[in-house]
VMD Tcl script that draws the C-alpha trace (Angstrom):
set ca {
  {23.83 -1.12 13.08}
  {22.51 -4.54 12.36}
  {24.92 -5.64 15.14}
  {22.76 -4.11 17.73}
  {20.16 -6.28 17.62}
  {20.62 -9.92 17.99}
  {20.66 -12.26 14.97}
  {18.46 -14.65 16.18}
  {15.99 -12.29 16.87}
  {16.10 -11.19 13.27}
  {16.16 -15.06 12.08}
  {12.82 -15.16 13.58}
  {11.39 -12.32 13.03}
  {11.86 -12.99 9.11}
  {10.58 -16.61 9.73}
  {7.10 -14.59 10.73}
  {7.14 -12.08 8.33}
  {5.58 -12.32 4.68}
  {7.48 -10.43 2.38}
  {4.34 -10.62 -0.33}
  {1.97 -8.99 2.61}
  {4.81 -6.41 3.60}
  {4.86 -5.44 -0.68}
  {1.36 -5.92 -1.51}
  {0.14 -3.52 0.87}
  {2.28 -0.48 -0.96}
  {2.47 -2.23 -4.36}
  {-0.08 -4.57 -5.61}
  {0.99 -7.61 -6.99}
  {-0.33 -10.44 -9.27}
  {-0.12 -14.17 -9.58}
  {2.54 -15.19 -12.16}
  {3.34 -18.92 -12.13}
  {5.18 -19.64 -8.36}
  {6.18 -15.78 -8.04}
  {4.20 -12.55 -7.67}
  {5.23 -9.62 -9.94}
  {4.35 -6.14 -10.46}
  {5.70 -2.57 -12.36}
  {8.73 -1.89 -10.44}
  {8.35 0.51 -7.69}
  {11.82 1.76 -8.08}
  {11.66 2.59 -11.76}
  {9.01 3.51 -14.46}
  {8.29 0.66 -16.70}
  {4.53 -0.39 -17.97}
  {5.88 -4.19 -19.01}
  {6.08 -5.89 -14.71}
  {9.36 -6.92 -14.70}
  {9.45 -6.94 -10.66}
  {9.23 -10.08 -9.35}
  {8.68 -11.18 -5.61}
  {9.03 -15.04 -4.34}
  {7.26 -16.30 -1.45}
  {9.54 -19.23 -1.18}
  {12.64 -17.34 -0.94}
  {11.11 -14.24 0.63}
  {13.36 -11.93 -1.76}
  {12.28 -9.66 -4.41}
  {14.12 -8.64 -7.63}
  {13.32 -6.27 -10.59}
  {14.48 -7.82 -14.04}
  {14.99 -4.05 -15.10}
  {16.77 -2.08 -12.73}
  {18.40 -5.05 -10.77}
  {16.41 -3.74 -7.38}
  {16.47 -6.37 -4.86}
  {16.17 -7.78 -1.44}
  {14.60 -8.87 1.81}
  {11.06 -7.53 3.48}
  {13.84 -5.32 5.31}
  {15.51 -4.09 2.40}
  {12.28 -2.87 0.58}
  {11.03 -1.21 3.61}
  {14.36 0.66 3.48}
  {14.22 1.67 -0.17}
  {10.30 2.28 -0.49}
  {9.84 3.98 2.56}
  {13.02 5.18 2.92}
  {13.36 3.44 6.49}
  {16.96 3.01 8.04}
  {17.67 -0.58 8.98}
  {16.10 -0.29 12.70}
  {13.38 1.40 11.59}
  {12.43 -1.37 9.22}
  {13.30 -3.88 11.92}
  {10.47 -1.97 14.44}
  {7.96 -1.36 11.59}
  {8.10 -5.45 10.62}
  {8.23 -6.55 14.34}
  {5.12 -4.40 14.99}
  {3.19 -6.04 12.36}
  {3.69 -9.42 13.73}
  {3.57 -8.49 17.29}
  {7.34 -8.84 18.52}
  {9.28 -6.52 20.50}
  {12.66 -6.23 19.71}
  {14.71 -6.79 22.82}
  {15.15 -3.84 24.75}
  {18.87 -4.82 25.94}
  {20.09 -4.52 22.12}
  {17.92 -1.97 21.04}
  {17.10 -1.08 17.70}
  {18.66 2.36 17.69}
  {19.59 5.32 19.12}
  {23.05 6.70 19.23}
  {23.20 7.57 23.68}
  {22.41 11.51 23.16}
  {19.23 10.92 20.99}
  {18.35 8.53 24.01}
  {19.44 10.77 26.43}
  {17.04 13.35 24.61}
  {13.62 10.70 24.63}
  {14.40 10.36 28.09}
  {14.32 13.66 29.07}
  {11.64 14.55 27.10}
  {9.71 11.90 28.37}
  {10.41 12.96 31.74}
  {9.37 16.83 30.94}
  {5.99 15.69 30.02}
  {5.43 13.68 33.20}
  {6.31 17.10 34.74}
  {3.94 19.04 32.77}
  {1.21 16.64 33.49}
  {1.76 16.23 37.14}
  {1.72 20.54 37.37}
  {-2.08 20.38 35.87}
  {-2.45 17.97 38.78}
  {-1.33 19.88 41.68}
  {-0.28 23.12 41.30}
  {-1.58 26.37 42.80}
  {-2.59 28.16 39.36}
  {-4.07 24.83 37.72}
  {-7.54 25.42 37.89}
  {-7.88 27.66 35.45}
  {-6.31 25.38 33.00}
  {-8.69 22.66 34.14}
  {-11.78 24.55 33.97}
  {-10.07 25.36 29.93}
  {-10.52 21.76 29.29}
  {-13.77 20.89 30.73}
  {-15.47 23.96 28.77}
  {-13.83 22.11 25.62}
  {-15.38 19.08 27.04}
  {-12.71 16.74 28.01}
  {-12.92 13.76 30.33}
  {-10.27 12.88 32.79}
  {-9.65 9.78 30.45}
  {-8.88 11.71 27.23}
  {-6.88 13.97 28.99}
  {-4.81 10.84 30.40}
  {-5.23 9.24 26.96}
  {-3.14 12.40 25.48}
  {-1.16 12.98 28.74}
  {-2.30 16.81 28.42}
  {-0.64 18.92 30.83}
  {0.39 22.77 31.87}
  {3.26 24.31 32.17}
  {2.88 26.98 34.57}
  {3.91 30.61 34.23}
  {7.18 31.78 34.89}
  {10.70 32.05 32.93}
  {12.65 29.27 34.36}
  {10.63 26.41 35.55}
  {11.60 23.77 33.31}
  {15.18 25.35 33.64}
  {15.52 24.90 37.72}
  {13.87 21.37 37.40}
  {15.92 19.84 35.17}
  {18.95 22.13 34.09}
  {21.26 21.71 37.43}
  {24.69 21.52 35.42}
  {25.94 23.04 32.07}
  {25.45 19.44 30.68}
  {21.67 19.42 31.52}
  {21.06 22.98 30.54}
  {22.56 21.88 27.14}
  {20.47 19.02 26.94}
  {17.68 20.61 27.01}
  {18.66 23.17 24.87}
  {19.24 20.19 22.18}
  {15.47 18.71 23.39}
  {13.79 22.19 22.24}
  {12.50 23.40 26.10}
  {15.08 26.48 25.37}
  {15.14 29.84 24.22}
  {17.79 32.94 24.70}
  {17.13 36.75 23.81}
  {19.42 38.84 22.39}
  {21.24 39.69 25.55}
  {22.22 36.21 26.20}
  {19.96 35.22 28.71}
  {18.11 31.48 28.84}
  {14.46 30.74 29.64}
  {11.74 28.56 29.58}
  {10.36 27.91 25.67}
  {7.20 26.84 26.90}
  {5.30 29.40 29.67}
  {1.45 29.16 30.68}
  {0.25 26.99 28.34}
  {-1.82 23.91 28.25}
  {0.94 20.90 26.99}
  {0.41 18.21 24.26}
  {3.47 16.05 24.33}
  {3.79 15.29 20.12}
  {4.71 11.28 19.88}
  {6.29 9.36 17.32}
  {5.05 6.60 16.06}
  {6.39 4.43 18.62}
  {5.28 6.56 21.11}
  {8.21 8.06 22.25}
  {7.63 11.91 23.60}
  {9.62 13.64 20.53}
  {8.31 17.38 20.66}
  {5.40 19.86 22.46}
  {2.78 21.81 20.89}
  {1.58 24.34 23.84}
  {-1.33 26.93 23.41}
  {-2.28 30.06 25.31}
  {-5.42 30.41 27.30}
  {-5.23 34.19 26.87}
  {-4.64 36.63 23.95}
  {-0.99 35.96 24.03}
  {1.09 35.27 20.65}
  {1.48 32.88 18.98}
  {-1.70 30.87 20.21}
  {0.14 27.51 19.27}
  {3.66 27.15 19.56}
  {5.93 23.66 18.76}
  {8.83 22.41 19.47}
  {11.41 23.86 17.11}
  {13.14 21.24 14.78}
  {15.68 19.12 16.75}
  {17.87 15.66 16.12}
  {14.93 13.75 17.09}
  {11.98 16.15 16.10}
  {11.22 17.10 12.31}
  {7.61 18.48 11.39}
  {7.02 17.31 8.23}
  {7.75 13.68 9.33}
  {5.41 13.74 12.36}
  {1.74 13.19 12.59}
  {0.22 14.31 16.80}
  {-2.08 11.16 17.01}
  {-0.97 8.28 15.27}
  {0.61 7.03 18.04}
  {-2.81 7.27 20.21}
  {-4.75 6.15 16.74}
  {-2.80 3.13 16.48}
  {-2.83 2.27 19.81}
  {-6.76 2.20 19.96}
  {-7.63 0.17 17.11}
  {-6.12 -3.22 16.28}
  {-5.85 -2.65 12.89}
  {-6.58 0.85 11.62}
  {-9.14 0.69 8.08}
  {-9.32 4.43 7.83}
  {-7.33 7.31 9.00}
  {-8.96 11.25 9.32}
  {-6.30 14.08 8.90}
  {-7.37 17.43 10.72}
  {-5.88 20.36 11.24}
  {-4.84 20.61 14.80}
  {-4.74 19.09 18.37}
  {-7.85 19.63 19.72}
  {-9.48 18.44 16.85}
  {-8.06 15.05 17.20}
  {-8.29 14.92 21.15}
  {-12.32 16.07 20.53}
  {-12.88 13.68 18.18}
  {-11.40 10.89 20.37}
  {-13.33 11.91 23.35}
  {-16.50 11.22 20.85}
  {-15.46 8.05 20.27}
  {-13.41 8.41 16.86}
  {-10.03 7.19 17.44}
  {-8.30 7.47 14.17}
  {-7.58 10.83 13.42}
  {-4.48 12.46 13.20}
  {-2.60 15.98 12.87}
  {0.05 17.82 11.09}
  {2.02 20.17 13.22}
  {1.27 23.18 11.13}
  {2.57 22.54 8.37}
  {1.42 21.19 5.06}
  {0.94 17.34 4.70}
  {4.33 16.48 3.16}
  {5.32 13.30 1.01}
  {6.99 11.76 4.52}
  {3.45 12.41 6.13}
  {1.75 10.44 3.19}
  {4.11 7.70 3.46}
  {3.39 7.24 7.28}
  {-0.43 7.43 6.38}
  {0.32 5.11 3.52}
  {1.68 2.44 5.53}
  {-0.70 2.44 8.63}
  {-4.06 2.18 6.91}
  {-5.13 1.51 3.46}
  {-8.19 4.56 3.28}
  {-6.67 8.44 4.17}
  {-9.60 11.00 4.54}
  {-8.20 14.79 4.27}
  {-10.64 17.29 6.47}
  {-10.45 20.68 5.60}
  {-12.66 23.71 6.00}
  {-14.56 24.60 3.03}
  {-13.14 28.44 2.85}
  {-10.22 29.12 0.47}
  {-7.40 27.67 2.55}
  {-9.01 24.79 3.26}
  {-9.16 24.19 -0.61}
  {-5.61 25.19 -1.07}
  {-4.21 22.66 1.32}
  {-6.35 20.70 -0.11}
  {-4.38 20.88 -2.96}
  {-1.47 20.95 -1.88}
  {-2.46 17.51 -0.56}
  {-3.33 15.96 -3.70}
  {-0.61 17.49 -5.79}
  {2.34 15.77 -3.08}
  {0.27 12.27 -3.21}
  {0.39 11.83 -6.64}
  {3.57 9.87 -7.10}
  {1.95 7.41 -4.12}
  {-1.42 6.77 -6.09}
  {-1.98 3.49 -7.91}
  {-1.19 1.30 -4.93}
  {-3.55 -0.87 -2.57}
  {-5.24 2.29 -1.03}
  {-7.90 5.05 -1.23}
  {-7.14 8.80 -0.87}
  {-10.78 10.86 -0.44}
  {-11.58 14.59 0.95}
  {-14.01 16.07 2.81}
  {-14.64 19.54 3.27}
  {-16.15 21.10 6.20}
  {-19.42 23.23 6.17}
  {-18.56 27.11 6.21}
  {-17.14 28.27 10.07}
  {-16.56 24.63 11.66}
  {-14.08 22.61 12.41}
  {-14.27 18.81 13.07}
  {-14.16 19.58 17.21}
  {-17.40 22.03 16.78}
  {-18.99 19.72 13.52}
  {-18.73 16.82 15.93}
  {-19.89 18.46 19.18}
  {-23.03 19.63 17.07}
  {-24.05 16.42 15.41}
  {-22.50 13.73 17.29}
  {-20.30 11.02 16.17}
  {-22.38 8.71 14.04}
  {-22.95 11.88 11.98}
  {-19.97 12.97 12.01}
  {-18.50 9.52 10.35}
  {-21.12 9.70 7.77}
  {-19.72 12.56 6.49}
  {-16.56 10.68 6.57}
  {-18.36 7.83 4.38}
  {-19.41 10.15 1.50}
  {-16.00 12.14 1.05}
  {-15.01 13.02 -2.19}
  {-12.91 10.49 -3.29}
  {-9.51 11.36 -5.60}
  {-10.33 11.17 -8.83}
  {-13.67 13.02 -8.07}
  {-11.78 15.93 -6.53}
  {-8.74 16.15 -8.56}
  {-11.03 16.67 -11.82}
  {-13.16 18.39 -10.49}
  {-10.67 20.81 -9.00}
  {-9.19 21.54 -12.68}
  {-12.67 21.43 -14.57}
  {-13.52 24.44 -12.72}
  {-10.25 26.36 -14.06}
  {-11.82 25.86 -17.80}
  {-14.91 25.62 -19.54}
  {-15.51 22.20 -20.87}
  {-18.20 23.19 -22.61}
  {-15.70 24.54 -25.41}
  {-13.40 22.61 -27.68}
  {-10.92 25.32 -26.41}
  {-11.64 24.41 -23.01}
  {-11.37 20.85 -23.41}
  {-8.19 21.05 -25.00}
  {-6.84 23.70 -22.34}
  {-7.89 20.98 -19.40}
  {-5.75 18.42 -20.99}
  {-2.93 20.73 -21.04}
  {-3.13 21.64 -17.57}
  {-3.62 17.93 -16.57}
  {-0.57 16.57 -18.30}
  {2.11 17.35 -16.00}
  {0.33 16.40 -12.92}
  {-0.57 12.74 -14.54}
  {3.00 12.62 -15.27}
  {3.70 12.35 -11.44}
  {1.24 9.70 -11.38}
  {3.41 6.26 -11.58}
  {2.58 3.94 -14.71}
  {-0.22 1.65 -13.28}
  {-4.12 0.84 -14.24}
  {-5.29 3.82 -11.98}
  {-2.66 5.90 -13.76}
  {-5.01 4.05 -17.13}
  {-8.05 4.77 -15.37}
  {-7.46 8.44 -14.55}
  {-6.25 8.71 -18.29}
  {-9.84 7.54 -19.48}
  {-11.73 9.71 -16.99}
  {-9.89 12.53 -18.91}
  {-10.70 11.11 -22.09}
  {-14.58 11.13 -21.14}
  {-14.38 14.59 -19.92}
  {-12.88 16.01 -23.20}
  {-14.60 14.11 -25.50}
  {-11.82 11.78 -27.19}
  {-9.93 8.45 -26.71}
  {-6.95 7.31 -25.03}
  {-5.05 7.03 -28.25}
  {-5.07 10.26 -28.77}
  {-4.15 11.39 -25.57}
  {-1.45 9.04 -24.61}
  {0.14 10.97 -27.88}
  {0.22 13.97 -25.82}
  {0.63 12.62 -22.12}
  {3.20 9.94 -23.05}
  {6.53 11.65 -22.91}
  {9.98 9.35 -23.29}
  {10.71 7.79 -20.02}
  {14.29 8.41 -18.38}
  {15.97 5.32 -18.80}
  {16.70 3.89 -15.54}
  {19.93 3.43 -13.77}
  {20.75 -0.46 -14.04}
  {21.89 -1.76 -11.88}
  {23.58 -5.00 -13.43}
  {24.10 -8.54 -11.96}
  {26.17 -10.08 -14.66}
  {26.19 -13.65 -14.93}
  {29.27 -15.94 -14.24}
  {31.25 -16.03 -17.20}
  {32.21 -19.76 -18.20}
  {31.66 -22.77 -15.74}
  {30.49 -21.76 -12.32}
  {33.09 -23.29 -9.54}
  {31.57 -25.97 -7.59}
  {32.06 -23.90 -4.75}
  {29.45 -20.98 -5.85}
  {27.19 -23.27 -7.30}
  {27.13 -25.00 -3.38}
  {26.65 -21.75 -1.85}
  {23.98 -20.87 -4.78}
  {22.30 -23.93 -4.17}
  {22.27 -23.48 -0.23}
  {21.33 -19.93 -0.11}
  {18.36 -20.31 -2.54}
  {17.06 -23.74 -0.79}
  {18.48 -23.70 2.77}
  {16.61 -26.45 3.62}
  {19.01 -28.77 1.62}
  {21.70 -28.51 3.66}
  {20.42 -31.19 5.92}
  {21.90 -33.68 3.08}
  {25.09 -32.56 4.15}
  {26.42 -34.20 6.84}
  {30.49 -34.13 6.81}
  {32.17 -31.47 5.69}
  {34.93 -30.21 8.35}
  {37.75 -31.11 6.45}
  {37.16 -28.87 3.27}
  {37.84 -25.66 5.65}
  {42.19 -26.54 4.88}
  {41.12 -25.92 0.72}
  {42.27 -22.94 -0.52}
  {39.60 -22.25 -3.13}
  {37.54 -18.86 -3.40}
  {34.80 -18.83 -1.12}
  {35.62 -22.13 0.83}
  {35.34 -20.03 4.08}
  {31.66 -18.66 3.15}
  {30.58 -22.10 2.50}
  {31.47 -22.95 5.70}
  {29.84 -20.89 7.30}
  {26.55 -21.18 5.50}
  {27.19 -24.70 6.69}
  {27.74 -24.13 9.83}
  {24.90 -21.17 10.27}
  {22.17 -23.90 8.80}
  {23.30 -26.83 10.95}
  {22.82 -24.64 14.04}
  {20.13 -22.32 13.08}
  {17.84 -25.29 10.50}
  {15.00 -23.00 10.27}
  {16.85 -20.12 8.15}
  {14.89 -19.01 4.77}
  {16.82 -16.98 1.77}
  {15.92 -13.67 3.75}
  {17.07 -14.75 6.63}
  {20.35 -15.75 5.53}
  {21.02 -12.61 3.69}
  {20.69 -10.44 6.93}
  {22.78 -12.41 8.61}
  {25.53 -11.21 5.97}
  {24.17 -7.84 5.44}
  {27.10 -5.54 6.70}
  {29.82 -8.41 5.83}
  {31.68 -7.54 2.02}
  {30.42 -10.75 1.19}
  {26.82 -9.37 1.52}
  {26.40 -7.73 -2.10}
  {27.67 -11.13 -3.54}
  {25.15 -13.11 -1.75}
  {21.84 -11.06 -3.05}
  {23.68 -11.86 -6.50}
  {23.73 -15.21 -6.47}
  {20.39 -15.10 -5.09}
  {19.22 -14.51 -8.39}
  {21.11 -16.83 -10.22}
  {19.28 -18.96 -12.71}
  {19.02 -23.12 -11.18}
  {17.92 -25.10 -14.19}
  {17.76 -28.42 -11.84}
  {14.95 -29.26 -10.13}
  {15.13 -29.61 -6.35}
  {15.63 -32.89 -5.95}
  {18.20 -32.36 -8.59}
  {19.67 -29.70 -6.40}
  {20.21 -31.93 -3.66}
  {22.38 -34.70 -4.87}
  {23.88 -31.55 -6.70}
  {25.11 -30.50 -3.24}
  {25.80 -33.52 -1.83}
  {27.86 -34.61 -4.61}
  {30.08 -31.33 -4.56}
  {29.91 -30.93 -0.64}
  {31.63 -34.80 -0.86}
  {34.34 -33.66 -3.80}
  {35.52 -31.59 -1.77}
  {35.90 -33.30 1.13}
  {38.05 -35.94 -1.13}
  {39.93 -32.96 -2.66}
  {40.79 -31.85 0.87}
  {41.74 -35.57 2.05}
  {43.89 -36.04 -1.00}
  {45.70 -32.65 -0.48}
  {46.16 -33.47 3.10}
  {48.24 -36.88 2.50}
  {50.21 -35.13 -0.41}
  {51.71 -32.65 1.97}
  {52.07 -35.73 4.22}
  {53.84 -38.19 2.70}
  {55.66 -35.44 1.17}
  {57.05 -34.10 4.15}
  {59.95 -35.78 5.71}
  {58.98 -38.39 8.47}
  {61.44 -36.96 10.67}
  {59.23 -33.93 10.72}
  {56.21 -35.33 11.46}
  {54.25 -35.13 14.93}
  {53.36 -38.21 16.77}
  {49.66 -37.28 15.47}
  {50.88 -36.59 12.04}
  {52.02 -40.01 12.07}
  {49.63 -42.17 13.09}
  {47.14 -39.71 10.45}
  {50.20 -41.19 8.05}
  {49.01 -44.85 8.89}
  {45.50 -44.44 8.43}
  {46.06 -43.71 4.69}
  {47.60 -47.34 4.40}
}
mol new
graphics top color blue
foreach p $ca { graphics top sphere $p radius 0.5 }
foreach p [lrange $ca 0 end-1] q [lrange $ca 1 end] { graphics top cylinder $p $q radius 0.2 }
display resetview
C-alpha cells in the first residue's frame, strides 16, 4: 500500500507534520525534560509511561512497547489504514496527495465513487429540468431553501418511475452489476430489477473527503418509508458516516464546535441560517466510529436531541459509547430540545443567534451523566447514596485512567457524601495486565554496524560526517546492506527525520527492526555520536580495503584482470 504513494511525498509530508500536535489533540500530554509523556492510550496504567519526542517525531510506551510515527498512531488510535492516515495528516497541513499515485482504492471501489458521483450529478440535473420537477422545487422553497444551499448539498430528485437510474447507466450486465454493488438496486421476489430510489428528493451522503458514498431520499407524499438510505455497501457503512461533515468542514477553516442532529434537513436548515457545523447520523445511533470522527475534527461535540423520551434515550446511548473517549483534549455537552421541535423549526422560530445560545449553555458531560443516574435513586437516603455508587461503578470503569476519570470520581464523592478513599476501594478493580510487547535489548556488545545504523536513524542529520563509504558494501557483516542504504537514502534525501526514515522501511522485513533500535538507549552525547559514526563508518572502510588486498594478493597473478592488477600496485 505504502508503495502507492510516492516516498518523497511522504518524506515531506512528515517534515510538516508535528507528531506532538497530531497526539495532543486525542491525548494530552505534559512537559517531561526534552520529551512529552502521557498514560498510554493503548493500555491502562495511572504511572505515564508513554513517551513522545519532538526531535525524533516517534512515540513509545515504556509499558506495552507501543510505538511509532504520527502515521502509525493515527493507525492504532483511530484505527486508520495507512492511506487513510496519509489523507487525514496531509489535510491538516494542507497537501494533497498526488492524484497519479493515489492514496487508495482498489479499481472497483473507484469504479463505485465514480459512478456514484456521476448518479448524483444526474439526480441534481433532473430537479433542474425535468417535466415533474416543480413540485419538488416548490417542496424545498416551503422548507425555505435558497438556490445556494441546495447547490451547497447538491440536493436533487429522482423522478418517478422503476427504471430510470437503470436505462441511464445500466447498458451491459457489467454496469447493471455495478450499480447493484453502488446500492441504486433492488429485485422482488420474482427476479425482476428496479430503481432503489423513485420520487424522492436526493441527498447524496459524503465521506469525509467528499466523495459521494451513499443517498438518503425522502417522499413528498404519504409513501413508506419517508427516508430511505443507501443499504450498506464496500464503500458505504452507517455507523462510520456522518451527512455533513464533509460540507461542515469545508465551510469553516478550522471547526471549534460541532452540533449532531438527527437528520438531513436539520443540518441543510441550519446551514441555510448561517450555522455551518452541524452534522447527521444516518439513522442510526451515534456509534464509537462516529465519536472518533467527531473526536478528531473539533475539540467541543454538542448532542441535540428532542426533549421527549427518545431523545433522552439516545441521549444515552450517546454518553454510555463516549465513555472510553473522555479524558482527552475535548468537551462532550447536550442539549435538549423544547417539547415538539426540532433544530430546523427551533431555528426557523428564533433565528440563529438564538439558536447558538442554546448551543452555549448545553449541559455539559459530567452535568448530564450525574444527573441522568441521580434521578434513578434518591440521594437523599444513605440507601440511595450507596445504590448510585453501585450503579455508577461500571460505567466509570469504561472511563480510561486520567484526571477527568479523578475528577468524575470526586463529583461522585460530593454527591454521596464520602471521600475518594473510600470509593476508589470499591471502583478500583485489578487492571488486566497488558499484552507486552517486548523490545529486548542487545545482549553483549552491540556490532559496530547496529550501533551506525542506531546512531543514523536516531540523529539523521549526522550522516553528513560521513563522506566515503562505497567500499564497505563487499563486507559480509549483518546489516552492511541496510547501512548502506540509510547512507545512501540521507545523502540524497538530507532533510529525512527518524519518522521519516521509518516509513520509508515500513513494508520492508527490516521495518520492525528499525522502530527497535529506535528506542535504543545512546549514552553519548551528540557530538559524541558523531565521531562515534565517523570512526566506525571509517573501520569499516579499512576492514573492507584490507579484505579486498587479502583476496588479492592471494589469488594467483595469472588470474588477475588487467584492472585487478594495476588495483594490485596501488597497495605497494
Amino acid at each position: 500500500m505504502a508503495g502507492q504513494i510516492p516516498p518523497q511525498f511522504i518524506d515531506d509530508l512528515l517534515t510538516r507534520v508535528d507528531i506532538v500536535d497530531i497526539i495532543d489533540s486525542r491525548v494530552p500530554l505534559k512537559k517531561a525534560g526534552r520529551n512529552l509523556q502521557a498514560c498510554c492510550p493503548f493500555h491502562n496504567e495511572k504511572t505515564p509511561s508513554f513517551t513522545v519526542s519532538p526531535e525524533k517525531q516517534f512515540y513509545h510506551c515504556f509499558g506495552c512497547g507501543a510505538h511509532g510515527t504520527a502515521i502509525g498512531f493515527l493507525m492504532e488510535y483511530d484505527q486508520m489504514s495507512f492511506p487513510e492516515s496519509i489523507q487525514e495528516l496531509a489535510e491538516q497541513v494542507g497537501m494533497t496527495v498526488p492524484v497519479s499515485q493515489a492514496v487508495s482504492n482498489t479499481p472497483a471501489k473507484q469504479n463505485l465513487y465514480d459512478l456514484l458521483d456521476k448518479v448524483s450529478q444526474y439526480y441534481v440535473h433532473q430537479l433542474q429540468t425535468h417535466p415533474q420537477r416543480q413540485v419538488f422545487v416548490e417542496y424545498l422553497k416551503a422548507r425555505g431553501l435558497s438556490a445556494q444551499t441546495i447547490e451547497q448539498f447538491n440536493i436533487g430528485m429522482a423522478p418517478d418511475g422503476w427504471d430510470n437510474v437503470l436505462r441511464t447507466f445500466g447498458g451491459s450486465p457489467q454496469a447493471q452489476a455495478q450499480l447493484n454493488d453502488a446500492g441504486l438496486l433492488s429485485s422482488n421476489d420474482k427476479g425482476r430489477t428496479y430503481d432503489r430510489f423513485r420520487n424522492r428528493i436526493m441527498f447524496p451522503i459524503r465521506d469525509r473527503r467528499g466523495r459521494v458514498v451513499g443517498f438518503g431520499g425522502r417522499v413528498l407524499d404519504d409513501s413508506t418509508p419517508k427516508y430511505l438510505n443507501s443499504p450498506e455497501t464496500s464503500i458505504f457503512h452507517k455507523g462510520s458516516e456522518l451527512y455533513g461533515l464533509y460540507q461542515a468542514r469545508k465551510a469553516n477553516r478550522r471547526l471549534s464546535r460541532i452540533l449532531i442532529v438527527e437528520g438531513y434537513m436539520d443540518v441543510i436548515a441550519l446551514a441555510e441560517q448561517g450555522i455551518h457545523n452541524a452534522v447527521a447520523t444516518l439513522g442510526t445511533a451515534t456509534t464509537p466510529d462516529h465519536l472518533r470522527q467527531l473526536l478528531r475534527s473539533a475539540p467541543e461535540i454538542v448532542f441535540c436531541f428532542d426533549g421527549d423520551r427518545a431523545g433522552r434515550e439516545a441521549a444515552w446511548r450517546a454518553a454510555e459509547n463516549a465513555l472510553p473517549m473522555l479524558g482527552g483534549n475535548h468537551e462532550l455537552k447536550f442539549m435538549f430540545l423544547p417539547d415538539g421541535e426540532d433544530p430546523d423549526s427551533l431555528v426557523k422560530q428564533e433565528g440563529a443567534d438564538s439558536f447558538n445560545k442554546r448551543i452555549d449553555i448545553a449541559q455539559s458531560f459530567s452535568d448530564y451523566f450525574f444527573s441522568t443516574l441521580e434521578s434513578r435513586v434518591d440521594i437523599s437516603s444513605l440507601d440511595g447514596r450507596a445504590r448510585l455508587v453501585e450503579i455508577t461503578k461500571p460505567f466509570l470503569r469504561h472511563v480510561p485512567a486520567s484526571m477527568y476519570r479523578d475528577m468524575l470520581q470526586q463529583r461522585l464523592a460530593e454527591l454521596t457524601k464520602t471521600n475518594t478513599s473510600m470509593l476508589n476501594r470499591h471502583l478500583d478493580k485489578p487492571a488486566a495486565k497488558p499484552i507486552k510487547r517486548e523490545i529486548k535489548p542487545a545482549s553483549g556488545v552491540i556490532s559496530p554496524v547496529r550501533m551506525a545504523i542506531t546512531i543514523l536513524l536516531q540523529h539523521p542529520s549526522l550522516h553528513q560526517y560521513v563522506d566515503r563509504y562505497s567500499e564497505i558494501q563487499t563486507l559480509a557483516l549483518p546489516g552492511i546492506k541496510l547501512l548502506l542504504q540509510l547512507l545512501e537514502t540521507l545523502h540524497q534525501y538530507p532533510h529525512l527525520n527518524t519518522a521519516a526514515l521509518i516509513e520509508r522501511w515500513r513494508d520492508e522485513p527490516s521495518g520492525a527492526h528499525l522502530q527497535r533500535l529506535a528506542l535504543e538507549p545512546m549514552n553519548l552525547s551528540v557530538d559524541g555520536l558523531k565521531h562515534e559514526l565517523a570512526g566506525i563508518v571509517q573501520q569499516l572502510q579499512k576492514q573492507a580495503i584490507q579484505e579486498r588486498q587479502s583476496y588479492l594478493t592471494n589469488k594467483p597473478f595469472s588470474q588477475l584482470t588487467d584492472a585487478e592488477k594495476e588495483e594490485v600496485k596501488s597497495f605497494k
